[in-house]
TIFITOR-124028 format. One record per residue (C-alpha): x, y, z; residue in one letter; residue number from 1. Coordinates in steps of 0.02 Angstrom, whole numbers, padded with zeros to 5 digits. Layout:
BEGIN
+--------+--------+--------+---+-----+
|     px |     py |     pz | r |   k |
+--------+--------+--------+---+-----+
|      X |      Y |      Z | A | NUM |
...
+--------+--------+--------+---+-----+
This chain:
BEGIN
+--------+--------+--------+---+-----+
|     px |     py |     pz | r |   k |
+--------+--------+--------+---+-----+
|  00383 | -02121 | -02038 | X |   1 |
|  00341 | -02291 | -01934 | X |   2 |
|  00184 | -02306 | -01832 | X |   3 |
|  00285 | -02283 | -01650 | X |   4 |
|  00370 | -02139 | -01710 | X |   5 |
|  00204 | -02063 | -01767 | X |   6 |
|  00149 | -02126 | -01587 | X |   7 |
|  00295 | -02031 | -01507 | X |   8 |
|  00269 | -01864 | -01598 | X |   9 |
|  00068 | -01849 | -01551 | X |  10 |
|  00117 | -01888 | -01363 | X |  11 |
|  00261 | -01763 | -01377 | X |  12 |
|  00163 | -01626 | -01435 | X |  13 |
|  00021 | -01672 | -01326 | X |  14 |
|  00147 | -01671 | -01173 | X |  15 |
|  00206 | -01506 | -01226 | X |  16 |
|  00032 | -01418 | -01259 | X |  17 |
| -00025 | -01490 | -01084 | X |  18 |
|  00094 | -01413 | -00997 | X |  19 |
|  00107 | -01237 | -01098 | X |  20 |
| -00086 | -01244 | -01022 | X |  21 |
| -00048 | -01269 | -00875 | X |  22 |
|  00082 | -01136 | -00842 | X |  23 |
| -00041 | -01007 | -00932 | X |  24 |
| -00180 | -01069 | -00805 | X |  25 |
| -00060 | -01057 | -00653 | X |  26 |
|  00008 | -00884 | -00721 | X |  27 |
| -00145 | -00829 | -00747 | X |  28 |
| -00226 | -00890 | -00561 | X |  29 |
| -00071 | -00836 | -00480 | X |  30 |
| -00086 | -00663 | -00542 | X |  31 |
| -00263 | -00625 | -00508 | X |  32 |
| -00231 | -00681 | -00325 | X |  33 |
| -00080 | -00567 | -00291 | X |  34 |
| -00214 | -00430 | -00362 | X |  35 |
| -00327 | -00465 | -00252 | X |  36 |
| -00217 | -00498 | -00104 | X |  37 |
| -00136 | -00313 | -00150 | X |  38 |
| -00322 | -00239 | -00164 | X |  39 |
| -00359 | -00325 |  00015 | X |  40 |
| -00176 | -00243 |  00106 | X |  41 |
| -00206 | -00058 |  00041 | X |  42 |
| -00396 | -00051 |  00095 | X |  43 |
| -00317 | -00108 |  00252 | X |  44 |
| -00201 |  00029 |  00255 | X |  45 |
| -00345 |  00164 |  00194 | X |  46 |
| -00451 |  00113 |  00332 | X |  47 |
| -00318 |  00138 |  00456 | X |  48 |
| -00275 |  00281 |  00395 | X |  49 |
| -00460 |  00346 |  00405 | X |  50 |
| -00461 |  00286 |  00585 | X |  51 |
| -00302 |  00389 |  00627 | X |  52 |
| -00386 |  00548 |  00535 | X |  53 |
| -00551 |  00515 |  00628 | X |  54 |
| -00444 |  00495 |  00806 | X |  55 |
| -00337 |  00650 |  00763 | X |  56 |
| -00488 |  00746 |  00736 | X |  57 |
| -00562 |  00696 |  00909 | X |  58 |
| -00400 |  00731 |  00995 | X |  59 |
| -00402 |  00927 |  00904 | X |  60 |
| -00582 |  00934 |  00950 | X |  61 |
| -00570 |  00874 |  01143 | X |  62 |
| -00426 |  00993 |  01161 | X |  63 |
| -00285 |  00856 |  01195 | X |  64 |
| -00173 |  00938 |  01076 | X |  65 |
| -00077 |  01112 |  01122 | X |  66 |
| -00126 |  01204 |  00996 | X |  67 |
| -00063 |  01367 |  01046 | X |  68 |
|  00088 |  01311 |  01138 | X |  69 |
|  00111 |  01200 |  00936 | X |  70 |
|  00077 |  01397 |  00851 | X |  71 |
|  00196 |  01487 |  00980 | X |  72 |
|  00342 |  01360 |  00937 | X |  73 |
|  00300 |  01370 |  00728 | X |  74 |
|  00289 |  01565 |  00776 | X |  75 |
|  00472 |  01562 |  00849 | X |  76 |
|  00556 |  01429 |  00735 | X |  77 |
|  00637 |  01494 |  00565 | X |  78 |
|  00564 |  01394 |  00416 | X |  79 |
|  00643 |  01442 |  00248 | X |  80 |
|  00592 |  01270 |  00165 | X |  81 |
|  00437 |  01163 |  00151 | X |  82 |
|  00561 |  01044 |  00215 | X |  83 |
|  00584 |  01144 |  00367 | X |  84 |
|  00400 |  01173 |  00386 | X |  85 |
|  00372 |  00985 |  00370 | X |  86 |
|  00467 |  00943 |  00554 | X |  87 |
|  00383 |  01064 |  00653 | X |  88 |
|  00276 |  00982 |  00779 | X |  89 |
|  00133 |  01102 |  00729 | X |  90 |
|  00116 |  01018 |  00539 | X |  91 |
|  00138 |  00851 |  00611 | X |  92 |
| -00025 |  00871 |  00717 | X |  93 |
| -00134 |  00893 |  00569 | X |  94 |
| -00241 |  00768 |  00560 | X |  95 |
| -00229 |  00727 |  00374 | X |  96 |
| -00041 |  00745 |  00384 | X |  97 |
| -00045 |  00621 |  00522 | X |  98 |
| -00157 |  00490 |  00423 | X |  99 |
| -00052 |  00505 |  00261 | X | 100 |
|  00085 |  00466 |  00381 | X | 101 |
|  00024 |  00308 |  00448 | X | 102 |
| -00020 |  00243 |  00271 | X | 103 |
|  00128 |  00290 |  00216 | X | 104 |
|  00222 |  00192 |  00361 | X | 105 |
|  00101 |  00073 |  00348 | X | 106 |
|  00129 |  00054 |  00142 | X | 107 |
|  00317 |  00026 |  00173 | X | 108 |
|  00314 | -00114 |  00295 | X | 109 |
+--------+--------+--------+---+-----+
């Protein structure tokens, strides 16, 4: 094998094992910042949802919310499902149902 073609080999390799390295590095950098940027949206959405638990809970406790008027309508409706139970206004005025709700809404957009 002649001297240039010994030449072209080492750079060849070198080329290739330079940029195998770099792809690893940018996989690598590229990853751990979409983890962090995924870690950074859903303690966004917890907090908000902790907000919307904490202002739910002041709205129950400042009376804003008909409760009875929400138990005389679950009273009268005729739930045979947890599905059924799910639309009534009354459930949807729990606080914790109304947090999971925002995250949730919040996790989808």
């Amino acid at each position: 094998m002649s001297l240039s073609k010994r030449i072209g080999l080492i750079i060849s390799v070198a080329v290739v094992s330079v940029t195998l390295i770099a792809i690893t590095v940018t996989y690598t950098l590229s990853k751990e910042n979409r983890q962090e940027s995924l870690k950074v949206e859903m303690s966004t959405i917890l907090d908000q949802s902790l907000k919307v638990l904490k202002q739910t809970e002041a709205l129950h406790q400042e009376g804003a919310i008909n409760l009875k008027k929400l138990a005389d309508e679950a009273k009268s409706a005729k739930v045979n499902t947890i599905e059924e139970l799910r639309k009534l206004p009354v459930y949807k005025a729990i606080p914790v149902v109304m947090a999971w709700t925002s995250a949730t809404d919040a996790a989808h957009k």
